[in-house]
N, C-alpha and C positions, 0 to 999 in steps of 0.2 A: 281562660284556658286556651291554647292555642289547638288547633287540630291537628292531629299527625293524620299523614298522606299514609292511604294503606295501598292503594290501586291508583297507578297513573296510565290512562289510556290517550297515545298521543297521536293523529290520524292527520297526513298531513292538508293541507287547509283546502286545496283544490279538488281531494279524492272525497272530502267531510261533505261540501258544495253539492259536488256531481251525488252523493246519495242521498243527500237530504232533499234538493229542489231539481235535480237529474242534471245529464250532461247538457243535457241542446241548452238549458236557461240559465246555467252556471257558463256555460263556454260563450255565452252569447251578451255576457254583461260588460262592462266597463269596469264593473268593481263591484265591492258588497262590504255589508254593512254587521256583524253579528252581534247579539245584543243576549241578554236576560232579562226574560220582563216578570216578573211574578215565578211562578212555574211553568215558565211558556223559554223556548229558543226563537229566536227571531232572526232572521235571517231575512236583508233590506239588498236585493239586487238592485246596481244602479244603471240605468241604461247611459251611451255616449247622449251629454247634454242635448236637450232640446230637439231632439232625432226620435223619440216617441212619446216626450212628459207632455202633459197639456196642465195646464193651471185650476186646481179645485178652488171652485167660489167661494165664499166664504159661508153660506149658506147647507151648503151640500151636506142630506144625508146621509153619516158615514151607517146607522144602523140599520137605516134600509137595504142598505150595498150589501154590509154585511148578511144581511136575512135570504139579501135575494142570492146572497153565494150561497150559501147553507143550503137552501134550497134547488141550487142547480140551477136555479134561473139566469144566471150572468155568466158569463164565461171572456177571457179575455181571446180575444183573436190570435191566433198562433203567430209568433212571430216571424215576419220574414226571412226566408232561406236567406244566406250570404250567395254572393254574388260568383257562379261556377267557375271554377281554376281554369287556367287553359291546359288539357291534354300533354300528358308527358311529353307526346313526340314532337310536341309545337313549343317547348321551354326553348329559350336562346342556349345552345352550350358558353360556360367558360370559356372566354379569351385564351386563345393557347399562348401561353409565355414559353418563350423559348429555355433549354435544359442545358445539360453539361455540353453537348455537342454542339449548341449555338454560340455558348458562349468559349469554348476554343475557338472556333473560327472567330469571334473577335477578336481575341487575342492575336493571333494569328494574320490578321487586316491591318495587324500595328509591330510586327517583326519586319527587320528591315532583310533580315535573312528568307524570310518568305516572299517579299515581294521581289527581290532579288532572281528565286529559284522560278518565280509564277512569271519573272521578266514585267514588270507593273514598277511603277512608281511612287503611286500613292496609296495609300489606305483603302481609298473608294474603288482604286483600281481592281486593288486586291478582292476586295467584296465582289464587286463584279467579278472577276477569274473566279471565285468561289462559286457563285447563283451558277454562272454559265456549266461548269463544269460537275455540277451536283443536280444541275437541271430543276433549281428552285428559284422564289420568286424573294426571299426572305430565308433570311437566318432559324427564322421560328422552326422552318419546313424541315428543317435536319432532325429536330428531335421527334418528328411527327411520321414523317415518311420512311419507310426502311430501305427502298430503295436509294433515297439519297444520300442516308447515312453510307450504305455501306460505300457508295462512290466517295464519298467525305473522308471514309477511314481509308479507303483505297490512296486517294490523294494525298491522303496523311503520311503514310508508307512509303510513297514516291519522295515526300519531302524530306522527311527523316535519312532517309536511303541518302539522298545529296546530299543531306546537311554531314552526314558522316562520312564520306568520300575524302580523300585524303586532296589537296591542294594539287594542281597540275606545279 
């Protein structure tokens, strides 16, 4: 006869952990092992290799261990705290990647109509008119500093304005 499922309770695996053996010994394993042994659950934390297992003799009283836990007499040593975070305010920020306004000024380092209006030659020319005149050291610093965007769009204005000027 097969059994029909009347109640399925389904708990997910790491919240089961955290109540059954708690958070700090569950958060602090490398893995675990769940088991049914008779009418017993079993649950086998694995600590990272060789970082606190020591090797049982082959000799070694498991029912004396056992008695002396029973009785309070053995306790394991609390496990070592992990190692302190460093302090929000000391995290490295994110590399700032430059945004939409750094990259039209690329663009912009590669129109021959711009370098033309900036009176520049080449590409790098152009980039340099741009730093100088945006008062930045990098393309990144347009999308970062407000001040030099708005000089950027200001410039942008100026160009635009030429570029639609009718021919002498």
């Amino acid at each position: 006869m097969t059994p029909t499922i009347v109640h399925r309770f389904e708990i997910p695996l790491r919240e089961a952990l955290d109540l059954l053996v708690g958070d700090e010994r569950a958060g602090a394993s490398a893995g675990w092992k769940i088991a049914v042994e008779g009418d017993a659950l079993v649950v086998d934390l694995v600590e990272p290799w060789a970082e606190r297992s020591i090797a049982v003799p082959p000799d070694f009283d498991h029912e004396k261990l056992l008695a002396m836990i029973v009785a309070g007499e053995f306790r394991l040593p609390p496990a070592e705290p992990p190692p302190p975070l460093p302090p929000a305010d000391q995290e490295e920020s994110p590399p700032r990647k430059g945004g939409p306004v750094a990259q039209k000024a690329g663009i912009l380092c590669n129109e021959g109509a711009f370098r033309l209006w900036a009176e520049v030659q080449t590409p790098d020319a152009a980039r340099a008119f741009i730093y100088r005149r945006c008062g930045v050291e990098s393309r990144v610093d347009l999308d970062y500093e407000e001040e030099a965007a708005t000089k950027f769009r200001e410039m942008c204005l100026e160009y635009q304005v030429w570029l639609e000027m009718p021919d002498p």
